[in-house]
PyMOL Python script that loads the backbone (N, CA, C, O; Angstrom):
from pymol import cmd

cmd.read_pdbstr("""\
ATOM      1  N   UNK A   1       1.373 -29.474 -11.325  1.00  0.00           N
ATOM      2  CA  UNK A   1       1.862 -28.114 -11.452  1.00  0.00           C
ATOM      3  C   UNK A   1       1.176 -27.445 -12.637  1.00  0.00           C
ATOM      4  O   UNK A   1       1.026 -28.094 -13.672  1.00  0.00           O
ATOM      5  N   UNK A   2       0.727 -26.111 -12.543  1.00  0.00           N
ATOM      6  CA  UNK A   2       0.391 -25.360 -13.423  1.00  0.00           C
ATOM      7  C   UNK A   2       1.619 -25.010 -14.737  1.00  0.00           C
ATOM      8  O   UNK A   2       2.810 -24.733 -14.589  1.00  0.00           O
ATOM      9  N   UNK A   3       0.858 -25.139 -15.965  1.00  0.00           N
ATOM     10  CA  UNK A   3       2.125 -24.483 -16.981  1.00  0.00           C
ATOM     11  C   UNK A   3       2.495 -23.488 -16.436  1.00  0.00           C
ATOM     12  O   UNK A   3       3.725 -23.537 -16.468  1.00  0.00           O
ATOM     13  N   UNK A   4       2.016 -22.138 -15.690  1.00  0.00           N
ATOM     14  CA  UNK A   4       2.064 -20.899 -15.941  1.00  0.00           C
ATOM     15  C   UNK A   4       1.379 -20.416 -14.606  1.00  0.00           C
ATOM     16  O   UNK A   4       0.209 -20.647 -14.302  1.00  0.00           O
ATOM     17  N   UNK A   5       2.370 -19.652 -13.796  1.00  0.00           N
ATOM     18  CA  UNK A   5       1.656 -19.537 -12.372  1.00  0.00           C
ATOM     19  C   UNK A   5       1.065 -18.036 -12.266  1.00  0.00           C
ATOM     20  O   UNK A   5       1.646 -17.026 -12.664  1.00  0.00           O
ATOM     21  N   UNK A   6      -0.081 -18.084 -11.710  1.00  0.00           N
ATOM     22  CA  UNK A   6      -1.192 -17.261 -11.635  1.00  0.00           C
ATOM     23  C   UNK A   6      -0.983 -16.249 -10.221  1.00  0.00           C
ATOM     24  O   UNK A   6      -0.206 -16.559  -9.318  1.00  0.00           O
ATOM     25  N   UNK A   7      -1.667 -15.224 -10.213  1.00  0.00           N
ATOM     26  CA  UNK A   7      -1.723 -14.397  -9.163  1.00  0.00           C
ATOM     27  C   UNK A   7      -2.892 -14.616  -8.067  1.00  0.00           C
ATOM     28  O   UNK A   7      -3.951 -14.097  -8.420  1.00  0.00           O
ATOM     29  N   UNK A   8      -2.920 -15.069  -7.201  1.00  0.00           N
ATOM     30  CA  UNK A   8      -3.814 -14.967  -5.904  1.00  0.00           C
ATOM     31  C   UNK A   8      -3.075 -14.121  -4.536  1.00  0.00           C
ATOM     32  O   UNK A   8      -1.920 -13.837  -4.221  1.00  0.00           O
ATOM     33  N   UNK A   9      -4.054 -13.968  -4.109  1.00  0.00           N
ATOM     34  CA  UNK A   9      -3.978 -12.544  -2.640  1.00  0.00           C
ATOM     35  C   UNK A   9      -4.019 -13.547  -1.221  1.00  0.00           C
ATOM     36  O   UNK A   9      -4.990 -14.296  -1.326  1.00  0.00           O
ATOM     37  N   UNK A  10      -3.404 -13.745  -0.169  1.00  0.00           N
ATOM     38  CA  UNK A  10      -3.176 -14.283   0.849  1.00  0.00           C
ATOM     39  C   UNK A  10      -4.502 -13.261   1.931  1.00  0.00           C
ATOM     40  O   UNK A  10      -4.680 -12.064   2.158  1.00  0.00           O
ATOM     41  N   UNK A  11      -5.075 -14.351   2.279  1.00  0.00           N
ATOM     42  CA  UNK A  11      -6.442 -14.331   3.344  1.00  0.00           C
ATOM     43  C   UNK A  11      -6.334 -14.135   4.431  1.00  0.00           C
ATOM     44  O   UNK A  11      -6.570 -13.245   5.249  1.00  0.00           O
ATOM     45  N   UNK A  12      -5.641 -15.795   4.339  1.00  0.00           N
ATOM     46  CA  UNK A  12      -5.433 -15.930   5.654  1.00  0.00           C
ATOM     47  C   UNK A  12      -3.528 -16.345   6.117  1.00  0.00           C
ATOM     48  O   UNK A  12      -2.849 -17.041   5.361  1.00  0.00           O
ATOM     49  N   UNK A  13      -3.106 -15.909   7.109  1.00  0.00           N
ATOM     50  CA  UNK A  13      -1.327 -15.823   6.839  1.00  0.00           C
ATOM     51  C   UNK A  13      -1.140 -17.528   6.739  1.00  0.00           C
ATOM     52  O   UNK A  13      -1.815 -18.366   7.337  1.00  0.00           O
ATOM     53  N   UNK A  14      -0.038 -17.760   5.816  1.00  0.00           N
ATOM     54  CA  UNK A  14       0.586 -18.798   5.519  1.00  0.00           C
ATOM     55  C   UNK A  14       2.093 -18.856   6.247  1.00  0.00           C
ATOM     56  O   UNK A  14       2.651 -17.759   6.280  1.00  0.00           O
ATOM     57  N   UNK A  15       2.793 -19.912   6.804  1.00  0.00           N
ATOM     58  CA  UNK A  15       3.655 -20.124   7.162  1.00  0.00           C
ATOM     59  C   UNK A  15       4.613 -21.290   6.184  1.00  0.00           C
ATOM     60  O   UNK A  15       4.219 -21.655   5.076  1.00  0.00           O
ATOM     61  N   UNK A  16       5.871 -21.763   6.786  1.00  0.00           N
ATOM     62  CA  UNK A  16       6.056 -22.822   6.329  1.00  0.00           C
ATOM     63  C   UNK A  16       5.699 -24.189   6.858  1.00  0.00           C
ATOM     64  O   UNK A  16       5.765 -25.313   6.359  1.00  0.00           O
ATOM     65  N   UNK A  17       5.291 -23.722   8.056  1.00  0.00           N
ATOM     66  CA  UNK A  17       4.924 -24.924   8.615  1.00  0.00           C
ATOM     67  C   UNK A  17       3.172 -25.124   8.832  1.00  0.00           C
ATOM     68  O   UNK A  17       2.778 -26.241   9.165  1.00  0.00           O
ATOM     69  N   UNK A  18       2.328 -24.187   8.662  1.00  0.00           N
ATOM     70  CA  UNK A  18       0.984 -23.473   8.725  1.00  0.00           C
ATOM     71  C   UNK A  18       0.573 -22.998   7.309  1.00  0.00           C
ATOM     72  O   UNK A  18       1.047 -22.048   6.687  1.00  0.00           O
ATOM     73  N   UNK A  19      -0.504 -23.937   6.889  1.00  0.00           N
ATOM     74  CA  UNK A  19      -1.290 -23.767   5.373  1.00  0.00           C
ATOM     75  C   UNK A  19      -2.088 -22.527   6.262  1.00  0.00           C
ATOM     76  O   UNK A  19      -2.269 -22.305   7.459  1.00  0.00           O
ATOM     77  N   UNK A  20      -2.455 -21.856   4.979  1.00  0.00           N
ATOM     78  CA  UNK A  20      -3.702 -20.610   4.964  1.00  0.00           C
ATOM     79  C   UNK A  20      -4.450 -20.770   4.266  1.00  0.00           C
ATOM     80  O   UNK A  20      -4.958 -21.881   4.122  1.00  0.00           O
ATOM     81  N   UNK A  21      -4.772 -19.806   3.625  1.00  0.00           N
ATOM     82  CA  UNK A  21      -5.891 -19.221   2.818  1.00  0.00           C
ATOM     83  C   UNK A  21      -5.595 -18.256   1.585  1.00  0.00           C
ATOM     84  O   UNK A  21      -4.659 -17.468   1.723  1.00  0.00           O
ATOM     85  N   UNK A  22      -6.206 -18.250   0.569  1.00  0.00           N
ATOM     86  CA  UNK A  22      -5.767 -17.901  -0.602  1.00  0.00           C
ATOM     87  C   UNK A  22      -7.068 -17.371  -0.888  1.00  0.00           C
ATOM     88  O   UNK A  22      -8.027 -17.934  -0.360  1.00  0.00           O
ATOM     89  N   UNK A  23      -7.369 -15.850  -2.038  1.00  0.00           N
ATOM     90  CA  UNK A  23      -8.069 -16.250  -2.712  1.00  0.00           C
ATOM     91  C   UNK A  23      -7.799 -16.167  -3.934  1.00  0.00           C
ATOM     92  O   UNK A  23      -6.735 -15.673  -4.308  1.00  0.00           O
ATOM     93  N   UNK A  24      -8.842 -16.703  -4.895  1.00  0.00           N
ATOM     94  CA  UNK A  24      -7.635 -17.708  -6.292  1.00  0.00           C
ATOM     95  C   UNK A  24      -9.173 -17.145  -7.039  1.00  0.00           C
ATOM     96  O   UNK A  24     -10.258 -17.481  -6.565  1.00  0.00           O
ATOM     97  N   UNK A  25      -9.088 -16.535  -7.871  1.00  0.00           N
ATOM     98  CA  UNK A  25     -10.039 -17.023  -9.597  1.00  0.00           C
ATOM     99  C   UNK A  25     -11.589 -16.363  -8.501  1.00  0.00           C
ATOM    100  O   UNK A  25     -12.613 -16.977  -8.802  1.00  0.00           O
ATOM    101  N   UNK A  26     -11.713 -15.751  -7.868  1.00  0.00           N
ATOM    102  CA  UNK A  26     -13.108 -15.279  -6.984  1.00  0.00           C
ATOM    103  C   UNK A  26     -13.523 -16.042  -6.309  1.00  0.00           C
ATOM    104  O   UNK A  26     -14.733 -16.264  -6.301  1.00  0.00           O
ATOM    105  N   UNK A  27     -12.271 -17.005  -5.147  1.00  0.00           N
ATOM    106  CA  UNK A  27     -13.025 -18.352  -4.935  1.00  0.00           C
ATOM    107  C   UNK A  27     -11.567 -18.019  -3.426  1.00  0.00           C
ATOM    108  O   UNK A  27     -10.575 -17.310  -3.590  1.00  0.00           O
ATOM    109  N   UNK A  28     -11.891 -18.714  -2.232  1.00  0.00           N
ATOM    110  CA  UNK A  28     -11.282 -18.982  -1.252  1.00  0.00           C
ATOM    111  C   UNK A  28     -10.759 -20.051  -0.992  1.00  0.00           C
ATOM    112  O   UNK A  28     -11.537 -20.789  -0.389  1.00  0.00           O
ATOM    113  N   UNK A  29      -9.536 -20.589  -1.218  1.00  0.00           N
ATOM    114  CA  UNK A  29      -9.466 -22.031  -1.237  1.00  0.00           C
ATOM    115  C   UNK A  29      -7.711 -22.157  -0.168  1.00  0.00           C
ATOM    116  O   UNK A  29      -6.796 -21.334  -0.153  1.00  0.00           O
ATOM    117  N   UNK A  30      -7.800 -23.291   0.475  1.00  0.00           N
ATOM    118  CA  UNK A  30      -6.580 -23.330   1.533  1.00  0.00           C
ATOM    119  C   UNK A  30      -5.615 -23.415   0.694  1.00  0.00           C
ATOM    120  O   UNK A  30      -5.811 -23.675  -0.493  1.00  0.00           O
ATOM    121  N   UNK A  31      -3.933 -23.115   1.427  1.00  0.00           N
ATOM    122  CA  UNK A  31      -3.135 -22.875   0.151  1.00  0.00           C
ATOM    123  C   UNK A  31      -1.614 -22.958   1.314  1.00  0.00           C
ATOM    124  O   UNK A  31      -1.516 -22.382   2.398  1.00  0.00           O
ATOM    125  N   UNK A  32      -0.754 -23.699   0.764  1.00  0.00           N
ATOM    126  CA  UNK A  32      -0.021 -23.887   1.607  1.00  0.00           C
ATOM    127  C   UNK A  32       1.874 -23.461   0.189  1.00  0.00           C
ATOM    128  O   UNK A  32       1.922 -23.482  -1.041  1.00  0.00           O
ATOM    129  N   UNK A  33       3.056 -23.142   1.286  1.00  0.00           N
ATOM    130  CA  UNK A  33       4.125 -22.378   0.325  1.00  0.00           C
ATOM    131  C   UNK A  33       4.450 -23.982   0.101  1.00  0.00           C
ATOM    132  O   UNK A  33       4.371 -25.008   0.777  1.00  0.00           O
ATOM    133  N   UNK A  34       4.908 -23.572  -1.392  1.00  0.00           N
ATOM    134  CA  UNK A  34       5.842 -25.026  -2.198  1.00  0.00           C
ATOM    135  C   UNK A  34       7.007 -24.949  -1.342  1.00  0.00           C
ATOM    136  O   UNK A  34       7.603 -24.039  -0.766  1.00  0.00           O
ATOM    137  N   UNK A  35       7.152 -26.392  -1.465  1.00  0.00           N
ATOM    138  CA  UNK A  35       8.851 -27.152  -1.120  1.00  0.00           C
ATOM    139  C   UNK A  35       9.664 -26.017  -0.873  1.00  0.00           C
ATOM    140  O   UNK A  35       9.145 -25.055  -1.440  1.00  0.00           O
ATOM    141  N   UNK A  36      10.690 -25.698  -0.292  1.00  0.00           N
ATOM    142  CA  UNK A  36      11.938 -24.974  -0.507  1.00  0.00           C
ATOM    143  C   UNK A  36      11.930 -23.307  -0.249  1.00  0.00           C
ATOM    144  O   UNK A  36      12.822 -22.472  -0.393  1.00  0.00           O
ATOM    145  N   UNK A  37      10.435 -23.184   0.226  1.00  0.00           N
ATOM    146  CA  UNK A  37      10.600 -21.754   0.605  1.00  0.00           C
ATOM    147  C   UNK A  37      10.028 -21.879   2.448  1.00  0.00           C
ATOM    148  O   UNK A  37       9.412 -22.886   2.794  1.00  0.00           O
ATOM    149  N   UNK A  38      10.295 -20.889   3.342  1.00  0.00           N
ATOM    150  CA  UNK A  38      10.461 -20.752   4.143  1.00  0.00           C
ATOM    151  C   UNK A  38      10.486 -19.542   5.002  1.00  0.00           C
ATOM    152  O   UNK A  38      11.266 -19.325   5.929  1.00  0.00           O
ATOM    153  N   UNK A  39       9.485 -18.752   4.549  1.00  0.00           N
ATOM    154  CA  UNK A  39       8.708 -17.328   4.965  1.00  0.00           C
ATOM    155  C   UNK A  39       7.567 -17.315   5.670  1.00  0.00           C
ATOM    156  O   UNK A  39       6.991 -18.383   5.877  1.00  0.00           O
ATOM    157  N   UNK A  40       7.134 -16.303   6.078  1.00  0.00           N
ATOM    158  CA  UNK A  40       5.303 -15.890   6.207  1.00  0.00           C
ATOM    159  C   UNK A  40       4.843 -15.084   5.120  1.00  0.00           C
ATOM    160  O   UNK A  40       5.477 -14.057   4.875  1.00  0.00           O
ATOM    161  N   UNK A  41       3.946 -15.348   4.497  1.00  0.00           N
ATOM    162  CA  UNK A  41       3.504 -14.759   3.659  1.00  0.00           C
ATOM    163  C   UNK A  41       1.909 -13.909   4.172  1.00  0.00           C
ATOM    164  O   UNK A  41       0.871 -14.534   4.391  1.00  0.00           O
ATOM    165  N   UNK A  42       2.041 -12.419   4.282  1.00  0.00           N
ATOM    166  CA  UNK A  42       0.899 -12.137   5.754  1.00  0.00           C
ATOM    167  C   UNK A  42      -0.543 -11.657   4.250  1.00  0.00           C
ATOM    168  O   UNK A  42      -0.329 -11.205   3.125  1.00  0.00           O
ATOM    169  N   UNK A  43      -1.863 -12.007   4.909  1.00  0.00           N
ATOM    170  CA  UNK A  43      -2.889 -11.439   4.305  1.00  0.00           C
ATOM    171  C   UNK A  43      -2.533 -10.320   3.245  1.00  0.00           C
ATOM    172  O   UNK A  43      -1.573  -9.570   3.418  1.00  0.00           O
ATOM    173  N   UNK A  44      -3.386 -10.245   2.102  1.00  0.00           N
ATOM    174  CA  UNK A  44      -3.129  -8.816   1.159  1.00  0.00           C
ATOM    175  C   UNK A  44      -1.826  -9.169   0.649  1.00  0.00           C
ATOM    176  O   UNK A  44      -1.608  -8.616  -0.429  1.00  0.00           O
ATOM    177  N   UNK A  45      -1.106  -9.732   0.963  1.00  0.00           N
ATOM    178  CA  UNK A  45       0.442  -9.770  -0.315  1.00  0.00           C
ATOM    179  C   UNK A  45      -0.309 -10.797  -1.477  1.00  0.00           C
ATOM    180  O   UNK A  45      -1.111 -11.708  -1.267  1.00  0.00           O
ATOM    181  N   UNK A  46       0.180 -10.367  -2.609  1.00  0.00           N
ATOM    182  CA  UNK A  46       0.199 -11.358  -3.806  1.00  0.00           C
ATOM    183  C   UNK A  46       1.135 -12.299  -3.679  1.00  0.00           C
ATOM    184  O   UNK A  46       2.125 -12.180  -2.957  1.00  0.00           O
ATOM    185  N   UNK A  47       0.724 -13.799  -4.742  1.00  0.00           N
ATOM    186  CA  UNK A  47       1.328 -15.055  -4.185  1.00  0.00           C
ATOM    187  C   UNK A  47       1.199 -15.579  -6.030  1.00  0.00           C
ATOM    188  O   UNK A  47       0.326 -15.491  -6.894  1.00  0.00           O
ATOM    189  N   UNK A  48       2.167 -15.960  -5.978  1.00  0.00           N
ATOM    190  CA  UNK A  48       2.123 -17.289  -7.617  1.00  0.00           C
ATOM    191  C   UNK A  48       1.439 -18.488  -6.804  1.00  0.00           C
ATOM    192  O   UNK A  48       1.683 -19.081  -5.753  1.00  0.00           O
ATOM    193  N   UNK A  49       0.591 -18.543  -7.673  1.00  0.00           N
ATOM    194  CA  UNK A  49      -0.070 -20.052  -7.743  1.00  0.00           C
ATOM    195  C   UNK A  49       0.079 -21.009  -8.368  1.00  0.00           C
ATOM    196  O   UNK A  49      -0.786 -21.397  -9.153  1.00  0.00           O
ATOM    197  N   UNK A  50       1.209 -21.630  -8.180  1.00  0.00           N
ATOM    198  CA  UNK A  50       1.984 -22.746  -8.810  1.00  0.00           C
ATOM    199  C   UNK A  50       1.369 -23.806  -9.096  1.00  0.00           C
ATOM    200  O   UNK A  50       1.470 -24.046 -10.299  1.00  0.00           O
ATOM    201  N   UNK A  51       0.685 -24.665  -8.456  1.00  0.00           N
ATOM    202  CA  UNK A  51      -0.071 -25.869  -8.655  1.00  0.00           C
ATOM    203  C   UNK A  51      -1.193 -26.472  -7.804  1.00  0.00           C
ATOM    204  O   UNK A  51      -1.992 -25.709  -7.261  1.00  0.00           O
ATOM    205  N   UNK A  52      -1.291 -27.712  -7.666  1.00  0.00           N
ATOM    206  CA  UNK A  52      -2.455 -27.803  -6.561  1.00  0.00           C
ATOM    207  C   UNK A  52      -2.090 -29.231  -6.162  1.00  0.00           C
ATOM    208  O   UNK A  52      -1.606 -29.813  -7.133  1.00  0.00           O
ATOM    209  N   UNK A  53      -2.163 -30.106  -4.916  1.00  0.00           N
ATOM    210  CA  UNK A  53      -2.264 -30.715  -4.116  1.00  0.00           C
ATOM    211  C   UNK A  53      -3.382 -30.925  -3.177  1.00  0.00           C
ATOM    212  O   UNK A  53      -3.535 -30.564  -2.010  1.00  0.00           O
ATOM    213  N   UNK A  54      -4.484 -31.933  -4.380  1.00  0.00           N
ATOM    214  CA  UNK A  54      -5.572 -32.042  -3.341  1.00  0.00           C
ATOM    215  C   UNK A  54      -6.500 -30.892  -4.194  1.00  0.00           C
ATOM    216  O   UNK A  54      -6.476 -30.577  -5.384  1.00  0.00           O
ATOM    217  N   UNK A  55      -7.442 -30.341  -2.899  1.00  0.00           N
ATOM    218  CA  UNK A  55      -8.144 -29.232  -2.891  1.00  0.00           C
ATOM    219  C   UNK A  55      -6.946 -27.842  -2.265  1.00  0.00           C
ATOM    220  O   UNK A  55      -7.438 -26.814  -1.801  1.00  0.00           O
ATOM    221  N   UNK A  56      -5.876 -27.966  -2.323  1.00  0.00           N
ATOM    222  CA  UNK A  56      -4.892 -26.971  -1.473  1.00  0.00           C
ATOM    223  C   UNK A  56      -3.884 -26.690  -2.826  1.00  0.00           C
ATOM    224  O   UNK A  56      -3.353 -27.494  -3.592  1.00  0.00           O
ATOM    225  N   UNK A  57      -3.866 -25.749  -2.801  1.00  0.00           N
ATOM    226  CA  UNK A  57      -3.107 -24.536  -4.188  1.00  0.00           C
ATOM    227  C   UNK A  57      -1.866 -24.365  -3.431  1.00  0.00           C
ATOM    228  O   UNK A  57      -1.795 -24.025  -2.250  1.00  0.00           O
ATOM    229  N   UNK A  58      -0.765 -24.668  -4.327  1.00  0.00           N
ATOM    230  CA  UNK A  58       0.452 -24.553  -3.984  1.00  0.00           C
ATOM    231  C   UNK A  58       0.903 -22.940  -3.987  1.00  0.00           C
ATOM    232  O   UNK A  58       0.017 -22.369  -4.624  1.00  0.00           O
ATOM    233  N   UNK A  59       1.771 -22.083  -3.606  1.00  0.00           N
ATOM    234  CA  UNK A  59       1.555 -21.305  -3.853  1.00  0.00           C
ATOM    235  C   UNK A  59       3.889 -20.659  -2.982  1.00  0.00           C
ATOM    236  O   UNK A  59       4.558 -21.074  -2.036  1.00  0.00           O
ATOM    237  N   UNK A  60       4.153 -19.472  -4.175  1.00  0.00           N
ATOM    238  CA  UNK A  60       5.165 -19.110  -3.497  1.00  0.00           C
ATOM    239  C   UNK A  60       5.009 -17.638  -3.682  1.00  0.00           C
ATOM    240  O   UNK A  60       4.161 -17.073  -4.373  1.00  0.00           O
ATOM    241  N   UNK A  61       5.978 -17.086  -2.943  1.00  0.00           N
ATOM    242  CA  UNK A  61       6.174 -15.328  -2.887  1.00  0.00           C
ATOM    243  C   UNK A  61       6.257 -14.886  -4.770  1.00  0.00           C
ATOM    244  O   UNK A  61       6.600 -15.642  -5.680  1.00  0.00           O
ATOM    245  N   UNK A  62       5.875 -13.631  -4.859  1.00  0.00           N
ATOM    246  CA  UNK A  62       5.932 -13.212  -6.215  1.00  0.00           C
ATOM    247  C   UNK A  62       7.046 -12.228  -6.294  1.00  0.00           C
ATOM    248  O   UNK A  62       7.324 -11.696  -7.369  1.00  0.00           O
TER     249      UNK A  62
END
""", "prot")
cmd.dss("prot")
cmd.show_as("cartoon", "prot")
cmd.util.cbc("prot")
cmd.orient("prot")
């Protein structure tokens, strides 16, 4: 987990059950919602970037 969660923009739509796409720091990287949330999060919304798992950025609603 990140100390301090960051702002990235949703690419590609994220589900809870369906990783997407993020882009993070000028960079495109897959990105799936942390534990306990349970939305769609659609392209163009901003997202906290909580931590990372892997090459995949954790990520929840802001």
């Amino acid at each position: 987990m990140f100390s301090k969660p960051q702002v990235g923009v949703v690419d590609e739509k994220i589900t809870f059950d369906e990783p997407g796409r993020v882009k993070f720091k000028a960079t495109y990287w897959p990105a799936m919602l942390f534990r306990g949330y349970s939305m769609t999060l659609e392209p163009g919304e901003e997202v906290a970037v909580i931590g990372r798992q892997g090459i995949t950025l954790l990520v929840r609603p802001f």
